[in-house]
C-alpha positions as CSV (number, residue, x, y, z in Angstrom):
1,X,0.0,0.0,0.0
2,X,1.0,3.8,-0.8
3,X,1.4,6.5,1.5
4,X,2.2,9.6,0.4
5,X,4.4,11.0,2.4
6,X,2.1,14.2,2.6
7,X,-0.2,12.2,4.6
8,X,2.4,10.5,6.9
9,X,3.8,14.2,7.2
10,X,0.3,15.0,8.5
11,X,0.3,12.5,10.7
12,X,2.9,14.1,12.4
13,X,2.5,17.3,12.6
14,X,-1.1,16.6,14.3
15,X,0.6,14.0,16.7
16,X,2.6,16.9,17.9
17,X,0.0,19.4,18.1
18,X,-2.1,17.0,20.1
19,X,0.8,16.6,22.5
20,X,1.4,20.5,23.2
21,X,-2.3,20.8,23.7
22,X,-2.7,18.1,26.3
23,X,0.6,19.7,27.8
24,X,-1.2,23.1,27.9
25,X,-4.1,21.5,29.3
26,X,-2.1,19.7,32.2
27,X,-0.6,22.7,32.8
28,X,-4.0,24.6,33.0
29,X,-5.4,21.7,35.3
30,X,-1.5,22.0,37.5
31,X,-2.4,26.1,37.8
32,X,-6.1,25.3,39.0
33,X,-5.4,22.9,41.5
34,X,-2.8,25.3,42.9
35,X,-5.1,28.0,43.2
36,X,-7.8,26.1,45.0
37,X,-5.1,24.7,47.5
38,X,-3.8,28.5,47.8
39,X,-7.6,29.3,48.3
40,X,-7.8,26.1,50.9
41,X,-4.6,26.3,52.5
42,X,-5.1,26.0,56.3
43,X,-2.8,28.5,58.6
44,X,-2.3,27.6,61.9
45,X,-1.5,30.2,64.7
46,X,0.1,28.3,67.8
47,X,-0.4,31.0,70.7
48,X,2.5,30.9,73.9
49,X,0.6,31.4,77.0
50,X,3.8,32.6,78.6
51,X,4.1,36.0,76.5
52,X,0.2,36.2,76.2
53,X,-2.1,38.3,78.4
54,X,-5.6,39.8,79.1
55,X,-5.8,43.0,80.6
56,X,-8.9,44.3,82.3
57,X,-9.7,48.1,83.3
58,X,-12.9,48.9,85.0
59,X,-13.4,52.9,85.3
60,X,-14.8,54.2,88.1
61,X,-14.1,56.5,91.3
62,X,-11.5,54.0,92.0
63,X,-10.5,52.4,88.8
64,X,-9.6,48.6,89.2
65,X,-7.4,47.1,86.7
66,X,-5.2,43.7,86.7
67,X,-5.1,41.1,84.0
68,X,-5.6,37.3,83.5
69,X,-3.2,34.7,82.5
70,X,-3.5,32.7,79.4
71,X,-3.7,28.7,79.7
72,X,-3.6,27.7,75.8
73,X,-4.5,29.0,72.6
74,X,-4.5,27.8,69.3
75,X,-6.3,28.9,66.1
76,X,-6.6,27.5,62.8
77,X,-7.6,29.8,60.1
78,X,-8.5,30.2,56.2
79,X,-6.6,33.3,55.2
80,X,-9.0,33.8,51.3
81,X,-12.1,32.9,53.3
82,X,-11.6,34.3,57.0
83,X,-12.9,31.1,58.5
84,X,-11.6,30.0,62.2
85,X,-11.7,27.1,65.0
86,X,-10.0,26.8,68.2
87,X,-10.1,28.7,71.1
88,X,-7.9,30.9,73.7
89,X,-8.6,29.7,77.3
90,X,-7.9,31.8,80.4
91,X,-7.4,30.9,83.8
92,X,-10.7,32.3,85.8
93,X,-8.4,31.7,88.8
94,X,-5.4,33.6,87.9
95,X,-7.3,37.5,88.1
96,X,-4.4,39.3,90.0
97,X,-5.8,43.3,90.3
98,X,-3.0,43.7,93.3
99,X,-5.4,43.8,96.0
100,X,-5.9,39.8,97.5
101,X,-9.1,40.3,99.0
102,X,-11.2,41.5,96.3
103,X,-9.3,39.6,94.0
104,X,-10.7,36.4,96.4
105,X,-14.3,38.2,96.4
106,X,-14.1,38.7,92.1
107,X,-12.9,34.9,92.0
108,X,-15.5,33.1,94.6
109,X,-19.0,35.4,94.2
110,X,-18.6,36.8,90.7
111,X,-16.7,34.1,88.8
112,X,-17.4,31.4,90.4
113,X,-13.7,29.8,89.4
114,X,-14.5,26.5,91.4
115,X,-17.2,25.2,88.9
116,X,-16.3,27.4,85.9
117,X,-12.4,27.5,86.2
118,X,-12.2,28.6,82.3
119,X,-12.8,31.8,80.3
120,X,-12.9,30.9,76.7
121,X,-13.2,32.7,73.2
122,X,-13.9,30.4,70.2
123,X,-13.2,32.4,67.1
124,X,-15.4,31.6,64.4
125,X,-14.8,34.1,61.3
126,X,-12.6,37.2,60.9
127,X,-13.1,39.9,58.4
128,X,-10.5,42.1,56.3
129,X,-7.4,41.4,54.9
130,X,-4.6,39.5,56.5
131,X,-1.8,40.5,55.3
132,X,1.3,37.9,54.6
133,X,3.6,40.4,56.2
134,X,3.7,43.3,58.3
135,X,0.3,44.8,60.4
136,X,-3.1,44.3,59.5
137,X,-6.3,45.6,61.2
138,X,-9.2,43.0,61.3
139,X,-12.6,42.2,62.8
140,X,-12.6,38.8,64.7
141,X,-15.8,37.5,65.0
142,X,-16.3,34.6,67.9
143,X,-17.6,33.1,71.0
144,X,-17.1,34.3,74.7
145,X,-17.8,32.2,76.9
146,X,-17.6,33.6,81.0
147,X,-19.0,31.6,84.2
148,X,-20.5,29.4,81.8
149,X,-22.4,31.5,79.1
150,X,-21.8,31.8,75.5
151,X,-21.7,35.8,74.3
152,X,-21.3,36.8,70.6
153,X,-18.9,39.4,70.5
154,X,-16.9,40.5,67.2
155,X,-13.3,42.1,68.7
156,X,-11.4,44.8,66.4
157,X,-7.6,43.7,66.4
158,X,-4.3,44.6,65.2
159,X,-1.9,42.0,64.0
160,X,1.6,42.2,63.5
161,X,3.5,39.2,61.2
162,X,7.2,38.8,61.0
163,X,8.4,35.8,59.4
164,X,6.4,33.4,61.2
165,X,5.9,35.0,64.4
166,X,2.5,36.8,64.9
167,X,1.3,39.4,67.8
168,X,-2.4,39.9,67.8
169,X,-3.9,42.9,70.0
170,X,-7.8,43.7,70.6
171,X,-9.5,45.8,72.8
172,X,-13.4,44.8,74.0
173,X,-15.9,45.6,76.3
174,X,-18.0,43.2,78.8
175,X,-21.3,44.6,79.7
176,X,-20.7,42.1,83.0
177,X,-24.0,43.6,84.2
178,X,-26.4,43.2,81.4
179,X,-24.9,39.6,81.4
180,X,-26.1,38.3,84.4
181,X,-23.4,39.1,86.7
182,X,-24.2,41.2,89.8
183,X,-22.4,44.6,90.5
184,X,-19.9,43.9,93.7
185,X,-19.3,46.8,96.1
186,X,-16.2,45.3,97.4
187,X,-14.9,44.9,93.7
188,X,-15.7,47.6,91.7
189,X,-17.6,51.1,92.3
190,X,-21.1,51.4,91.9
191,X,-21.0,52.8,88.9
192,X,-19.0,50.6,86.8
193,X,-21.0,48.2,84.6
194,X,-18.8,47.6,82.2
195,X,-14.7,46.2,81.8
196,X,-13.0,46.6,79.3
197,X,-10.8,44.1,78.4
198,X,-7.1,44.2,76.4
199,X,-5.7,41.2,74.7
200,X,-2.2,40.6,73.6
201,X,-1.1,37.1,71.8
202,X,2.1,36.4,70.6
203,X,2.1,33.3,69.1
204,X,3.9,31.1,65.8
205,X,2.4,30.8,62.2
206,X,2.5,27.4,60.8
207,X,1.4,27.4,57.3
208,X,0.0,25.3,55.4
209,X,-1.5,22.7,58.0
């Protein structure tokens, strides 16, 4: 049988052509499946209780201030879709204003530290844009959880990224009052309803998880 070597020429120019178009397409499939990992891509942010604090401040005649200790925290977090679990837990027992006595009356009558020992925030969802590198301002959305009750609460924070070392900052107020807990005279002054409360974490960033 006769081929003209037109036809077997043919044959191989299309051979090739189908070979740089299923390389193109590979490489179109390789670039998608990046993106959606880059979309999907799970951050995690390890927090060290030992360089981690919350502050609180109640005004006042006599203003009262001290801060709590931090037992553990770690977040995970979608950076594209602002999605988090985890929590921060704080030691209810570990209140220090300076004063012993009504820092024994804050722990026994208005935290009630022997059946709820932890103070827990569970973010859930943080707004804005997280930058891979120096500060960002965000809205962290979550649940706060004190002597036993969940509170929505969204907290406005700062965060500062260095390589893989992170510093978040927030500053909220507790409307203690309004949430069921009863104004102490011994604790705080009449007046004060309200605390306002200032978070530092310094924590690691370990992408990718």
């Amino acid at each position: 049988m006769y081929l003209s070597p037109f036809r077997v020429s043919g044959c191989r120019r299309s051979s090739a052509g189908g070979s740089r178009r299923t390389l193109f397409s590979l490489a179109v499939l390789a670039c998608l499946a990046f993106a959606a990992l880059t979309v999907h891509a799970q951050t995690q942010y390890q927090i060290n209780p030992a360089s981690s604090k919350v502050a609180f401040d109640l005004g006042g005649f006599h203003e009262v201030n001290g801060i709590f200790q931090v037992t553990s925290g770690q977040i995970s977090f979608y950076r594209k879709t602002g999605k988090m679990t985890g929590a921060i837990v704080v030691s209810a027992g570990s209140g220090n204003s300076g004063d012993s006595a009504r820092d024994n009356v804050m722990k026994k009558n208005e935290l009630h530290v022997s059946k709820f020992p932890q103070i827990t925030f569970a973010p859930s969802q943080f707004t804005g844009t997280l930058n891979a590198s120096g500060e960002s301002t965000l809205q962290v959305h979550g649940t706060f959880t004190l002597i036993g009750k969940p509170h929505e609460i969204v907290v406005p924070m700062t965060v500062q990224v260095s390589g893989n070392q992170c510093t978040a900052k927030g500053t909220f107020t507790i409307p203690y009052v309004s949430w069921g807990m009863k104004q102490p005279s011994m604790m705080f002054m009449k007046e004060a309803k309200d605390v306002k409360i200032d978070v530092t974490f310094e924590g690691t960033l370990l992408e990718g998880k």
